[in-house]
N, C-alpha and C positions, 0 to 999 in steps of 0.2 A: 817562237815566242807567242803566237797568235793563241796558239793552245790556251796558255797560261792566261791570259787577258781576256780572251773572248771562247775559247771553248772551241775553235775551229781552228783547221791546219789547210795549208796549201793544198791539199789533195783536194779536201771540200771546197777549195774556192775554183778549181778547175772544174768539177763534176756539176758545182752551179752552173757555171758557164756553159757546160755541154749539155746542162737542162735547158737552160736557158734559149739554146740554139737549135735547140730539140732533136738534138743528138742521141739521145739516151732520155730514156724515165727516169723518172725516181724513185723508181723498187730496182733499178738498175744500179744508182748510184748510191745507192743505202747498203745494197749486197758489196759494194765496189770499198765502201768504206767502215761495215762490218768485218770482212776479212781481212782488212788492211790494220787492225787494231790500234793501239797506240803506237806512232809514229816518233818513238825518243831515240834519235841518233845519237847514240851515249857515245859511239868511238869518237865523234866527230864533238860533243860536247866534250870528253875527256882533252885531244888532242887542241882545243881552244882555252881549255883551262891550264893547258900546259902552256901556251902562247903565252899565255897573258899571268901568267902565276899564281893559281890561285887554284885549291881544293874542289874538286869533286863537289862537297858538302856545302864548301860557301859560294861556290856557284850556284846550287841550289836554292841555297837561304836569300841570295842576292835575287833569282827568279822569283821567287814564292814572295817577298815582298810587294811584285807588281802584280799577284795574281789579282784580279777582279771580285772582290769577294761579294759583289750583288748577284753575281751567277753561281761561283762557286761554292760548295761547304762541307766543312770538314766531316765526316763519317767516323765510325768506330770500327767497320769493320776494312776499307781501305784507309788513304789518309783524305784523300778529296773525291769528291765527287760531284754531277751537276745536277741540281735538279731538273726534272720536268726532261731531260734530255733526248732528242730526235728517236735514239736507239735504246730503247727499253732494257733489253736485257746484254745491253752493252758489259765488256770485262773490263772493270775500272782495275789498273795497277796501285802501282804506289805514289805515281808524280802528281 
């Protein structure tokens, strides 16, 4: 859900940290989070939307309510996307 709010996922809060510790660069952790793309674990959102009863779509609509919209903004050619964002020529999907 961090995605959705703030634009960052657990993988970039770990790859901070191993900057931070100086573990790794950060043309190290850019490559690390360039390859790793959008991180949407749809089986795992599918089989929680089964838990709990409720659609694919309005799970969705239920997320996209708390998206952050001072970061986020809507695009014509995906459906979101962020400006100004770390990775330039980032592949924006659909979420």
């Amino acid at each position: 859900m961090k995605w959705y709010k703030f634009g960052f996922t657990w993988l970039w809060d770990n790859l901070s940290l191993e900057i931070r510790n100086d573990r790794m660069s950060r043309d190290q952790a850019m490559e690390i989070v360039r390859a790793s793309g959008e991180e949407m674990p749809i089986e795992k959102i599918r089989q929680f939307c089964d838990y709990i009863g409720v659609t694919d779509s309005r799970f969705f609509e239920i997320v996209n309510s708390f998206r952050n919209s001072d970061i986020w903004k809507e695009d014509v050619n995906v459906k979101w996307r962020l400006d100004g964002f770390l990775i330039s020529d980032w592949k924006w999907g659909l979420t």
